[in-house]
N, C-alpha and C positions, 0 to 999 in steps of 0.2 A: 575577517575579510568578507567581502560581500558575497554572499548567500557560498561561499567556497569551501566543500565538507572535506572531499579529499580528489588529491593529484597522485597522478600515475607516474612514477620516471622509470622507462625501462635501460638498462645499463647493461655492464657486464658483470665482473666479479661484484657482488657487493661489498666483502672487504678488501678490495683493492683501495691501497690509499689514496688514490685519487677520489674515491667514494665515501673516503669516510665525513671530505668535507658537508654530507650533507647532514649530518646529525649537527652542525654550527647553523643550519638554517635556523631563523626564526619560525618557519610556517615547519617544520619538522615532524610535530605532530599529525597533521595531516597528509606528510608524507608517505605515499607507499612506494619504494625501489626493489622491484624487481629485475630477476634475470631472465631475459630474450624466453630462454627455457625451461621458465616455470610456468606454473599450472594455475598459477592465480587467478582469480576473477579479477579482472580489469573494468569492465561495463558498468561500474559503481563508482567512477571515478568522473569528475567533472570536466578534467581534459586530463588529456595523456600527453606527454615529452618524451620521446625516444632521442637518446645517444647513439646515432646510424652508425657513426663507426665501431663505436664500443657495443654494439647491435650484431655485427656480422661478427666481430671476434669470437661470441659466443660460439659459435657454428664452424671456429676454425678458419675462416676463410683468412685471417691478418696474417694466420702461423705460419711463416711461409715455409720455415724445416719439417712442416708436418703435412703441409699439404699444397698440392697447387692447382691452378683451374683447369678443368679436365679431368683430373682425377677421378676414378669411379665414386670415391666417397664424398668430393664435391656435389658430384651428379645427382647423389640419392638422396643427398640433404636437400637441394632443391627443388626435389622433384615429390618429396615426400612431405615436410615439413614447412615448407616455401606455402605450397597453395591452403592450408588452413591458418597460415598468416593473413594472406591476400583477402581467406573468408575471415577471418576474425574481424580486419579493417573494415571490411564491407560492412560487417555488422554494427562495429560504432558508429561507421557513417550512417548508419542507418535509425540507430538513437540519439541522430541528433547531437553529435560530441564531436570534440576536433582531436586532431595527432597535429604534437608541431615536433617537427625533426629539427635535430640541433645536426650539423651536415662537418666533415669532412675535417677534422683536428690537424690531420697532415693530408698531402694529396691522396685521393682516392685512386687516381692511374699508379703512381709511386707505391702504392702499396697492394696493387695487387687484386685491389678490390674487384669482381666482376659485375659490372656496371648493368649487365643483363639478370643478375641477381635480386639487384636492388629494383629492376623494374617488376621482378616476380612475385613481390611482396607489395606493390601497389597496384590499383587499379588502371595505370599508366605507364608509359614509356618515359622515362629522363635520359637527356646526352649530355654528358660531362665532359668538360676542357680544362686541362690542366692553367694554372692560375696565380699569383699571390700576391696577398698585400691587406690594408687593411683602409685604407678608403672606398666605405660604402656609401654610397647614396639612396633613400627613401624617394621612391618615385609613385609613391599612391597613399594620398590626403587620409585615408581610413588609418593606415600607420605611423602616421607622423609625431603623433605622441608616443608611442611602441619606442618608435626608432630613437627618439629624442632621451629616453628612460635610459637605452640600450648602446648608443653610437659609442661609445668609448672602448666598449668590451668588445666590439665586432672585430670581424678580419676572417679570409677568407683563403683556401688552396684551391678554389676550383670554382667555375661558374656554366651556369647550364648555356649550352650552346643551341639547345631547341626545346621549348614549353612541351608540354604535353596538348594536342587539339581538344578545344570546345564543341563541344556539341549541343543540341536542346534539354539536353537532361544534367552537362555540367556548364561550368564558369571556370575559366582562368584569370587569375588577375596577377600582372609583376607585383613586386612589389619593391623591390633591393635591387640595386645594378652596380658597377663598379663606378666610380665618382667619373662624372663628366661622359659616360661609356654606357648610354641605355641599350645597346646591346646584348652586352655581356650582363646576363642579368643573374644576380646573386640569391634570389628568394624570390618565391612567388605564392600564389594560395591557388588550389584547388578544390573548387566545393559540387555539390551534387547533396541538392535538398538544404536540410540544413545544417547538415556534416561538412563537415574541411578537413583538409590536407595543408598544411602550412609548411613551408620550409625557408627555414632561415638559415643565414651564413652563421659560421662555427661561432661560439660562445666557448668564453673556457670558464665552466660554471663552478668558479672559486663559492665559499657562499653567499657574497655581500651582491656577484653577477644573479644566481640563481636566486636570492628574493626579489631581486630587482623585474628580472626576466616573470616570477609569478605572477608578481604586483602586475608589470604591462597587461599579462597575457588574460590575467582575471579582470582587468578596465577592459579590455580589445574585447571579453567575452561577456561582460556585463556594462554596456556604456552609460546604462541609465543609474548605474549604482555604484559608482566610482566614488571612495573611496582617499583619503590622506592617512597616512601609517605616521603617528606620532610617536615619538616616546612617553613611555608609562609615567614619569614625572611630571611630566606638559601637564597632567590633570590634578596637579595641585593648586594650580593658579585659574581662574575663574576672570572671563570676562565677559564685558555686561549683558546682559540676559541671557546668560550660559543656566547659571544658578536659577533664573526663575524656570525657565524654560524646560530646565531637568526634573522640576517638582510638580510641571505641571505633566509633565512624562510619567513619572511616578503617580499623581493623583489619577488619571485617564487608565493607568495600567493597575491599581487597587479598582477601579470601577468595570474594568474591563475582566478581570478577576471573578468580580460579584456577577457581573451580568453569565461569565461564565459558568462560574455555581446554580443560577439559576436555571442558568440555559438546560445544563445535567439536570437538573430535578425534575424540570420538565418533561426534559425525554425521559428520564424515570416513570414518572408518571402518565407519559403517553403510553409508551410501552406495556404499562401496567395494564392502561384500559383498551389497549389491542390485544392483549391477550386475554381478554375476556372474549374473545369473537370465539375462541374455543368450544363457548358455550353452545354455539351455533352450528360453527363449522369441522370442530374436531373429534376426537377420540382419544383413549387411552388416558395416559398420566396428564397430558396438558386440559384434559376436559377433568377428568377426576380432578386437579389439583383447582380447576377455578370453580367447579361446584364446593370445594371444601370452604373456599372464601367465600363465597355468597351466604353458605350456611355458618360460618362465624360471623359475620355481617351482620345476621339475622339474630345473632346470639346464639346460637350454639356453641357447645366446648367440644372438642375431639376427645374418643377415646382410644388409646394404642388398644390395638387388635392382635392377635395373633398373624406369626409369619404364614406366608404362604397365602393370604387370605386377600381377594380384594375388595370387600365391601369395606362400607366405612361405619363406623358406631360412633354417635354423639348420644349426648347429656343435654336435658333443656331443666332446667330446673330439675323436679323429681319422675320428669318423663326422660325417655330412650326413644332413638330411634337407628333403624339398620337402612343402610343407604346401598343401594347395587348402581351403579350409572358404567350403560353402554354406549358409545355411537355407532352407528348405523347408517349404512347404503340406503336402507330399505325403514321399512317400521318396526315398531319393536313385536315380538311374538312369544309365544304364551312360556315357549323357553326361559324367559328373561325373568317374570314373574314366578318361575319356578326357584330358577337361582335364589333367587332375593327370597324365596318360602324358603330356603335351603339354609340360607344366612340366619332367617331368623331364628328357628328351630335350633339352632345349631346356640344361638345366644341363649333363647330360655333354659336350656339342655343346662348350659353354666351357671346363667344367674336367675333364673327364674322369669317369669311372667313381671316385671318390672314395669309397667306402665309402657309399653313396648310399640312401635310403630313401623313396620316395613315401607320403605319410598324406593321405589321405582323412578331414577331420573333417565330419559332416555335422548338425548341429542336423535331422530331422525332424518332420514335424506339428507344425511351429514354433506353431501356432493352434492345436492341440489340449490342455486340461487333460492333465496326465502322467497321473492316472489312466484317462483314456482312451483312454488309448496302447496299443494293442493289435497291432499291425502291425508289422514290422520295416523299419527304418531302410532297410536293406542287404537288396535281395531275392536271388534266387538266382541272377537271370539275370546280373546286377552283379557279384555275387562272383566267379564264375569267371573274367570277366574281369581282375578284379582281381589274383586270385591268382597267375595265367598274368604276371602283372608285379611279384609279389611288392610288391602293397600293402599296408598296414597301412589297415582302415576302423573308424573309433569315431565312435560319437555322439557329438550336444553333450552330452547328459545325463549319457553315462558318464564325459567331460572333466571335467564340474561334479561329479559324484561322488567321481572321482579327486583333485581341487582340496582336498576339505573332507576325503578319506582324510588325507592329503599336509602340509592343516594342521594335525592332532591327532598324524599319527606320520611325521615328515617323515624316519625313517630306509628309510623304503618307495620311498622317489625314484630310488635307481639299478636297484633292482626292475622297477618300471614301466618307467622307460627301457629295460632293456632287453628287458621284454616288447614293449614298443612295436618297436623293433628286430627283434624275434625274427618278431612277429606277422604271418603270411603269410593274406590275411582279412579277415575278422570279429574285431576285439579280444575275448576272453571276459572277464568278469567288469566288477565292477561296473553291471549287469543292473539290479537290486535299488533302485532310488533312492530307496525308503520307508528303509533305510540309516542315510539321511544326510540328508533333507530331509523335513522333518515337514508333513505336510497338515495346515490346517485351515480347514475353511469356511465362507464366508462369514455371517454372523449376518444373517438377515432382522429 
């Protein structure tokens, strides 16, 4: 059915046998029937039907040996349970959804019904007049395929004897009058935004009425996507360019498939190189984890560490090196250079003096735009300690620099590495991150 997930019917008993006919529907599956007095979510539902008389039954009010109007426990049922109906409706009307009430099985005066109940549960006033028969008339062009689905199954015990008033914020439109009698008008719509209120004359929704009544009510709410409900055998038989027509359906939908697959890899791979800005911008595990790619990029192997530990230890061939990487508000300071002494000592302590190399990677003014960046990472009092331990100190920025050198001429990798290696300091070069990384600003 077109774009139609699921239908709301609120009823009475569910297993009352007059309800059972709806498990014979064909749309069944998508049926939800609930009772007036459940707690169900309904706002997931593309329209809702309510059975108004099998509606108030829930509530007592048909029982007439149990209760009658006036009654205290009339009173408190509508007084209590009435106006979070009234807000419920307000709120579909408000998501853009319709309520079509199926109205009045036997007379609503004859049975008791109080008609002032029924207006407490909608955002309007209705006046009911007793009535019968079952010649309807369709008196508005928007309905007349509806009515032409439906005219066989109508008929009616009651007709409104005054609409509810328009104003700037709703619409009333008739729509159903008794044949030849536009006065007495049998159904009308009530909208406000792009919610409705529909009320139609009684249906007695056997199940061949109730597909029928979907079918209208999903064309009335979808006109551009209307829809024929064939029988499942109809598609044994092929006429002419039915057959090609479906392969070329299918060929478009294997390409449209592919184009999809691709589209994913892509955003894979976008994604991949947005979270290289880490480099720049971030700290913690997403900086640690895209300095660890840049450094297997470059060729290095990870080596598992010990728990509780956060530096990192690679293998380059028959060299080592112990990696500390911070980010930082500010620049880095002579603390951080400590650390990273800490780490390495702590490695010789194990393995010995192995060809062994401390790096200092440090993302600084991690909050500051790069063009702002005017201050050095690595001050002066930092370095010489540093050097006095033969560190190697680099930016996150010149790492992310390095990264995007690395991906256009990835013959520059044993280079670096062994500047990396070599560099007793301050790393030089890749300074410059206008390079590699194109600024541009934001559009007000």
């Amino acid at each position: 059915m077109a774009n139609t997930k699921k239908i709301t019917i609120i009823s009475d008993d569910l297993y009352h046998p007059r309800n059972r006919r709806y498990s014979k529907s064909k749309y069944y599956d998508i049926l939800k029937i609930i009772n007036p007095l459940s707690k169900e979510n309904i706002f997931d539902s593309d329209f809702i039907i309510i059975d108004i008389e099998n509606f108030f039954k829930s509530y007592g009010y048909l029982l007439n040996d149990f209760i009658s109007e006036g009654s205290f426990y009339s009173y408190s049922i509508r007084n209590s349970c009435f106006p979070q109906i009234n807000q419920d409706f307000k709120e579909i009307l408000q998501s853009k959804k319709s309520i079509y009430f199926i109205t009045w099985e036997e007379s609503p005066l004859n049975r008791n019904i109080p008609i002032d109940s029924v207006s407490m549960i909608l955002p309007f006033d209705i006046y009911i007049s007793d009535y019968t028969g079952k010649e309807v008339q369709c008196i508005n062009q928007k309905y007349q395929d509806f009515y032409k689905k439906l005219k066989d199954f109508f008929k009616y015990r009651a007709y409104y004897s005054n609409l509810p008033q328009q104003n700037e914020k709703t619409t009333v439109s008739e729509i159903f009058c008794i044949e030849n009698n536009p006065n007495r008008i049998l159904g009308f719509e009530w909208s406000e935004g792009s919610g409705k209120i529909v009320f139609l004359p009684y249906l007695d929704l056997d199940s061949e009425a109730l597909d029928i009544l979907i079918e209208a009510i999903t064309e009335l709410e979808n006109p551009e996507k209307r829809e024929y409900f064939l029988p499942e055998w109809s598609n044994n038989y092929k006429i002419p360019s039915e057959k090609e027509t479906s392969q070329e359906i299918e060929k478009l939908n294997k390409e449209l498939e592919k184009i999809d697959k691709d589209i994913s890899g892509k955003n894979q791979r976008l994604l991949e190189l947005q979270n290289m800005k880490a480099l720049f911008s971030g700290d913690g595990i997403p900086l640690e984890e895209q300095c660890l790619k840049v450094f297997l990029e470059l060729g290095f192997k990870q080596i598992p560490g010990k728990k509780n530990r956060s530096d990192l230890i690679l293998s380059y061939g028959d060299k080592f090196a112990v990696v500390e990487i911070k980010g930082l508000s500010k620049s880095a300071a002579e603390k951080n250079s400590a650390q990273l002494e800490k780490w390495v000592s702590e490695f010789i302590y194990e393995h010995g003096n192995k060809n062994l190399k401390g790096i200092l990677v440090v993302n600084g003014y991690k909050d500051t735009h790069l063009e702002q960046r005017n201050q050095p990472v690595f001050p002066h009092s930092m370095v010489e300690f540093s050097k006095k331990r033969d560190h190697c100190l680099i930016s996150g920025l010149q790492f992310a620099c390095i990264y995007f050198d690395i991906l256009k001429n990835p013959e520059k990798k044993p280079e670096i590495v062994e500047k990396i290696f070599d560099t007793i300091g301050v790393f030089e070069g890749y300074e410059n991150w206008k390079d590699y990384i194109e600024y541009i600003p934001e559009k007000l």
